[in-house]
Steps between C-alpha positions, in 0.01 A plus 500: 500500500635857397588768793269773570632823363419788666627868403580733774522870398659725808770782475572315862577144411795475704342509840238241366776219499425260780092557336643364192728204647188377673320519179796323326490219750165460447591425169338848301746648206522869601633818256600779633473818404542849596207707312231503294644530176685191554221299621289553178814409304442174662207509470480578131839186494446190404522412854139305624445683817230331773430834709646831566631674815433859457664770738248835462783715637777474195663853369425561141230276385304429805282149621206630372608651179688123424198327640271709237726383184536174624119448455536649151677195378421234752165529656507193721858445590448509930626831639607582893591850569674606789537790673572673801243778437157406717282762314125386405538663131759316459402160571215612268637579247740173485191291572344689219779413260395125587772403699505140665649577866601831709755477741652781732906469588650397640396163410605189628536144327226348603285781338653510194481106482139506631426777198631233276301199659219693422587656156665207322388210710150590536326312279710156591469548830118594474498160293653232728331675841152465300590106355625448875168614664302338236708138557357524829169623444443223263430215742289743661292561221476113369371412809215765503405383180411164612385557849118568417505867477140719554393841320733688662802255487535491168455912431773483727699257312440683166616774663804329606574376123454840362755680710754199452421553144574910482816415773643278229412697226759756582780306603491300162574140633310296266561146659302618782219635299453166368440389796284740606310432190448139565402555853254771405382202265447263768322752678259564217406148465410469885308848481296359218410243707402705814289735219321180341438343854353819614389694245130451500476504851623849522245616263226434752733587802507768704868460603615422156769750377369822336464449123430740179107529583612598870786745392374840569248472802784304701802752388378754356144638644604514835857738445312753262526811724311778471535853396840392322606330146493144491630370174533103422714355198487156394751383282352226277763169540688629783692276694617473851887509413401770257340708727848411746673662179320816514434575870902641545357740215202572623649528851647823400184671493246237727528377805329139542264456784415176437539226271241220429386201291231350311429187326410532097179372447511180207563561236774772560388712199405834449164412401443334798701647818471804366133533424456340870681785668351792378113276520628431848322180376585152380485441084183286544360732748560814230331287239167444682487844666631740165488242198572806317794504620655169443599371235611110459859352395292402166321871433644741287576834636714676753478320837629800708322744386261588796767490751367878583152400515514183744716729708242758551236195583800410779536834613127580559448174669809570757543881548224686694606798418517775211846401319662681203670268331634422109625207310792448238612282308874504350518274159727745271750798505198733430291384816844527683498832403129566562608409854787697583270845369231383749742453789450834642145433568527190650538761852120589427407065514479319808592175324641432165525175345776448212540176280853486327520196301900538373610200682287272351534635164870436570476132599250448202757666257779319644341223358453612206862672415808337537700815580295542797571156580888588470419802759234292727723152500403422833331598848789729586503704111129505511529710808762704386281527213219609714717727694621681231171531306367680829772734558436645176107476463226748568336373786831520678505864430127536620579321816757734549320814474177333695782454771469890542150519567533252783292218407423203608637212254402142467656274240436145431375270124277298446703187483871390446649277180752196489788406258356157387734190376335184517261453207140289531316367251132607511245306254217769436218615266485822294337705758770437743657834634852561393671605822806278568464464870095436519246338282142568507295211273277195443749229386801514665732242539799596714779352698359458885801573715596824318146664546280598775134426297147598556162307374280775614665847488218653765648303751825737431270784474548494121249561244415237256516560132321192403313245692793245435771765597838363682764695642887406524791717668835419466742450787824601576675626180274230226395666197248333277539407139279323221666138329484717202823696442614397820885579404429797331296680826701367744786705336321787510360486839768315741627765734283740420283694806092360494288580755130283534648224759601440797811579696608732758631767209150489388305495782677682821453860382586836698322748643694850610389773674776756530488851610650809343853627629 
């Protein structure tokens, strides 16, 4: 392995000698110099330098004048300056100029060595502490798996897995993300079979865990305060670890007061979970009360569309009071514009309600383009993806301007998606829905261990498109295709992100209520 070589720049090298000897017997190259000039010779050398000691206090061209041409030519080459001067502007100024480390003289070794621990180092260190903790954690988590967890067990667990997950994410050790992976695959299979063991059960329950149809009188109702802004965004397709991605962002400007869950109702689909928030009613409850609202997997036509009507049913039902309140939805650039303009007047509301259905357009089109598949490869790019997408988008620049107005914000979705790799072959007739992780039908013919099925979909609270209708949800990370073309769509559709089953990335959805800063 090649020494570290580190560039130290002070007009008083000399009485830095037993600094450097340490350094040198910790086996770090060091070059000297004397001034600035000389240090962006260096720099400008052939000479691969690791990280630069900077003294602020050199005659002629001074730290912060080498510092600022430094970054001209070498953005990201790590920077410590040193100094003896203590001034605030200073420090500023230096931090301003995106240095890595600050350090006041005189300095002693283990300073300067800790600075490098934590310049050059970092990210190794970071990365065997985090495979370390997670070595040990994993007997921990195995057995949890397979001791008969309840509700709150496994949103526990999940939890667990998703911060193990974003931990391992940044220190870049992929053996142990493997692992994790696997594990978080034996976990799915055993929460599929807790769901399918329960799932009717908690339908009819009154200690079952809050689902779609429940959303809003159990989390939401109850915080709306009065004589203030409430405002409520639900990102279509969210998931847990992708909310975990954004909350340091968010964080900024929000302060979380609490943090829950809720279970997706089946099938995790817009047209279903969705429709059963804002109803604040189950899909075969919505059909019998407002038929003219729901539409079936096999009727043409938009089945979102009265998302704004079924939530003023909701509302009047559960609010005894006068509310102002308005509805968007985000599909497009121009409604993300429409949005930002109204922003303003969202002070005047005492609840707002916005849809923003990116991320789902962005697992669908992942699909669909390879070059997003390049940029999404896996759980850890797709939330990069994700991150980066909201960074840049309008609603982030709406939440930061509602931020001002002191509102009360609550995100959550409507339910969460998985990266599917084990094909099943599904025998079906024409009428068949086309969703890869559920099937809705009269003849279907299906592999029994990879599906949790259902005769008579009112028992699930499901309506019934025919009188001979059948229901199937796939488990774990299953994706069903037809005999015909089998190859050809499993191609296309192995490690893609569906969303329809069952799994805890489906299912165990978020619910955030944060407060402005």
């Amino acid at each position: 392995m090649n020494k570290v070589k580190i560039l130290w720049a002070d007009d008083e090298i000399d009485l830095l000698k037993p600094q450097l000897f340490f350094l040198e017997k910790k086996g770090y190259e060091v070059i000297q110099v004397t001034n600035g000039h000389d240090a962006l010779d260096v720099i400008a050398s052939e000479v691969a330098i690791d990280c630069v000691f900077l003294d602020e206090s050199m005659p002629g061209l001074t730290g912060l004048e080498t510092l600022e041409k430094i970054r001209v030519t070498h953005k990201n080459l790590p920077i410590v300056m040193i100094t003896k001067n203590e001034a605030e502007d200073l420090m500023e100024q230096a931090i301003g100029s995106q240095i890595n480390d600050y350090l006041i003289k005189p300095v002693n070794p283990n300073q300067i060595l800790l600075s490098l621990k934590k310049i050059i180092d970092n990210k190794r260190l970071v990365s065997e502490k985090t495979a370390t903790d997670y070595q040990q954690e994993f007997r921990s988590i195995s057995m949890d798996i397979n001791s008969g967890l309840d509700r709150s067990g496994w949103n526990t667990l999940y939890k667990r897995i998703i911060d193990w997950e974003i931990k391992l994410d940044n220190s870049d050790n992929e053996p142990m993300r493997d692992i994790l992976d696997m594990q978080k695959s034996e976990a799915n299979k055993e929460f599929c079979r807790y769901v399918s063991n329960n799932y009717k059960v908690w339908l009819t329950a009154e200690d079952g865990p809050v689902f779609s149809h429940q959303l809003l009188s159990s989390y939401l109702f109850p915080k709306l305060e009065q004589d203030r802004p409430n405002v409520m965004v639900l990102f279509d397709n969210l998931r847990y670890d992708q909310w975990m991605t954004l909350a340091p962002v968010i964080n900024e400007f929000y302060r979380v007061e609490s943090e829950e869950l809720f279970y997706s109702i089946l099938p995790t689909t817009t047209q279903y979970s969705r429709n059963a928030i804002f109803a604040g009613m189950t899909p075969l409850d919505i059909q019998r009360t407002f038929p003219q609202y729901w539409l079936n997997d096999n009727e043409s036509g938009g089945k979102n569309q009265y998302e704004e009507q079924l939530l003023k049913k909701q509302l009047d039902r559960n609010i005894k009071r006068e509310l102002k309140w308005t509805y968007f939805k985000i599909r497009n650039a121009a409604d993300a514009k429409t949005l930002q303009d109204q922003v303003p007047n969202f002070k005047n509301n005492d609840l707002t309600v916005i849809v923003y259905n990116f991320i789902d357009m962005l697992s669908h089109a992942r699909t669909e383009m390879e070059v997003l598949k390049e940029l999404a490869s896996d759980e850890k790019a797709y939330r990069g993806l994700t991150k980066a997408w909201f960074l840049n988008s309008p609603i982030w620049n709406s939440l930061q301007t509602l931020a001002e107005q002191r509102v009360k914000l609550f995100i959550t979705t409507d339910h969460g998606t998985i990266r599917v790799n084990q094909p099943s072959k599904v025998l079906a007739d024409r009428e068949t829905t086309t969703n890869l992780r559920y099937k809705v039908g009269k003849n279907l013919n299906f592999q029994k261990g990879d599906v949790l099925h259902e005769d008579n979909p009112h028992t699930l609270n499901l309506p019934r498109p025919n009188i001979s209708s059948k229901f199937i949800f796939a488990k774990e990370s299953k994706f069903f295709l037809y005999p015909n073309n089998y190859s050809k769509f499993n191609r296309m559709y192995n490690d893609t992100f569906q969303h329809g089953g069952m799994s805890m990335e489906e299912m165990i959805c978020p619910f955030i209520t944060l407060e402005a800063r």
